[in-house]
DOMAR-547125 format. One record per residue (C-alpha): residue in one letter; y, z, x. Coordinates in steps of 0.02 Angstrom, whole numbers, plus 50000, padded with zeros to 5 digits. Example, Ala and Ser with C-alpha at 12.3 -4.5 7.8 and 13.67 -1.06 7.14 Angstrom:
A497755039050615 S499475035750684 
# end
This chain:
X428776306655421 X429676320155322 X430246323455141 X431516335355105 X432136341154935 X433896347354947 X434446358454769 X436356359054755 X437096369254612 X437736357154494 X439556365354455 X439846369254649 X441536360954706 X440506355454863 X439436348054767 X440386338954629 X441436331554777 X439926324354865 X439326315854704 X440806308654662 X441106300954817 X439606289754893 X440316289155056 X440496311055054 X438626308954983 X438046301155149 X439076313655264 X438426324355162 X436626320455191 X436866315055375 X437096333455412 X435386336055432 X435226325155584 X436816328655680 X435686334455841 X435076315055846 X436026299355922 X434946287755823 X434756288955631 X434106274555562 X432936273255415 X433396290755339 X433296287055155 X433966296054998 X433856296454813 X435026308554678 X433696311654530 X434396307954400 X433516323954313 X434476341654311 X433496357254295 X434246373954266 X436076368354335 X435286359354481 X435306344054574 X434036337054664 X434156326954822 X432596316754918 X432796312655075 X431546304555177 X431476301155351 X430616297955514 X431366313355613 X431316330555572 X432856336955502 X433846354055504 X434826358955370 X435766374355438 X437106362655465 X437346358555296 X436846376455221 X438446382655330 X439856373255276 X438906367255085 X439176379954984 X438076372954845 X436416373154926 X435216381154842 X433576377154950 X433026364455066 X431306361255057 X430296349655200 X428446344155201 X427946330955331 X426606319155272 X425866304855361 X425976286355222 X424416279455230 X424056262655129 X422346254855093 X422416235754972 X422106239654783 X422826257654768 X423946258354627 X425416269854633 X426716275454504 X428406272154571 X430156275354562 X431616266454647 X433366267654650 X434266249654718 X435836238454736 X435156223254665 X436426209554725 X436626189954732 X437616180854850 X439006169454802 X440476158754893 X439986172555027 X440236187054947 X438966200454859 X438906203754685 X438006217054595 X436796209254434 X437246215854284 X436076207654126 X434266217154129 X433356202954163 X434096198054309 X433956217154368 X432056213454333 X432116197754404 X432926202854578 X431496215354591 X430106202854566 X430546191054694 X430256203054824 X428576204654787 X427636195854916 X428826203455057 X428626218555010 X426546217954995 X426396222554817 X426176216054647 X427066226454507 X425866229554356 X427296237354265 X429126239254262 X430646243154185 X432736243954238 X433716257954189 X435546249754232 X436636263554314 X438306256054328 X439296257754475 X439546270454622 X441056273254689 X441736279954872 X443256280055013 X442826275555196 X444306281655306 X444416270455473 X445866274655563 X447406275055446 X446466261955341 X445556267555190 X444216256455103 X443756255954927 X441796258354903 X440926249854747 X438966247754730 X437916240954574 X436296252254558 X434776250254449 X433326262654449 X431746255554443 X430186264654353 X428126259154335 X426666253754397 X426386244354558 X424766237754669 X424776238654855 X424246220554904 X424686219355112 X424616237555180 X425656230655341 X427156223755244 X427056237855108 X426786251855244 X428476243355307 X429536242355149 X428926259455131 X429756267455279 X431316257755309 X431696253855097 X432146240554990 X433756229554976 X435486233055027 X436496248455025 X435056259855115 X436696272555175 X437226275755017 X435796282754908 X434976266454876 X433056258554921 X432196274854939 X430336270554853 X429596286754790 X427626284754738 X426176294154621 X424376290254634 X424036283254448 
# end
């Protein structure tokens, strides 16, 4: 697998119009696989921490991207970094984690983003067992709502997705079904900055 971290300048025009726009976010992003027919599972997370007029982007993903692509026609990139590291899980291990998710119910058919912290909390913890951890720790930093356009055709669609960003301490307890929620991510939303899982050895 492979970990990049894209640095955009902050004040760039490219770059302000990418993060105001979820659906330019993922476009944005999805330039760094244009030479492959299937993308699935590429993963990506806007840290929420800015350092010297910088933005950084993770992006995580089972194929190896190139980002001359994007350098060309972004004219915010600063660097795009890429180390390729091989997740390997044993029972026990505890990890520091961070998390960035669209934590939704269903009702009358339709999704709806949580809103009250403890249901944020809540939404989390009930994954537990599928995902093959217990979480020692944690805490939900509510981030309100992303926005975006989707042009299909002449059609354009209003975009609108709750996120929460998870922080703490979890416990690997099945490496199969954490090695899994690992690489693909957790809940809903995975194309539009949301589920990436991003660990620390405690």
């Amino acid at each position: 697998m492979y970990l990049t971290q894209l640095q955009l300048k902050r004040l760039d025009r490219s770059t302000i119009k990418s993060l105001a726009d979820i659906y330019r976010l993922h476009q944005t992003v999805m330039k760094g696989f244009v030479a492959y027919t299937d993308t699935e599972r590429i993963l990506y997370r806007v840290e929420p921490e800015e350092q010297n007029g910088l933005v950084s982007i993770l992006v995580q993903s089972p194929l190896l991207p190139d980002w001359q692509p994007l350098t060309e026609t972004h004219s915010g990139v600063v660097s795009t970094k890429i180390k390729e590291f091989t997740p390997k899980f044993q029972r026990g291990q505890q990890f520091t984690f961070r998390l960035r998710a669209n934590p939704t119910v269903t009702r009358d058919g339709k999704r709806r983003g949580l809103i009250r912290d403890e249901s944020l909390l809540e939404w989390l913890e009930k994954k537990q067992e599928r995902l093959g951890t217990r979480f020692c720790s944690m805490n939900a930093v509510d981030e309100g709502y992303l926005e975006g356009r989707k042009q299909q055709g002449e059609k354009q669609h209003r975009l609108s997705l709750k996120t929460a960003r998870y922080e703490g301490l979890l416990e690997v307890a099945d490496m199969e079904r954490f090695t899994a929620a690992f690489k693909t991510g957790i809940g809903p939303a995975k194309a539009f900055g949301c589920g990436l899982l991003s660990l620390a050895r405690a």
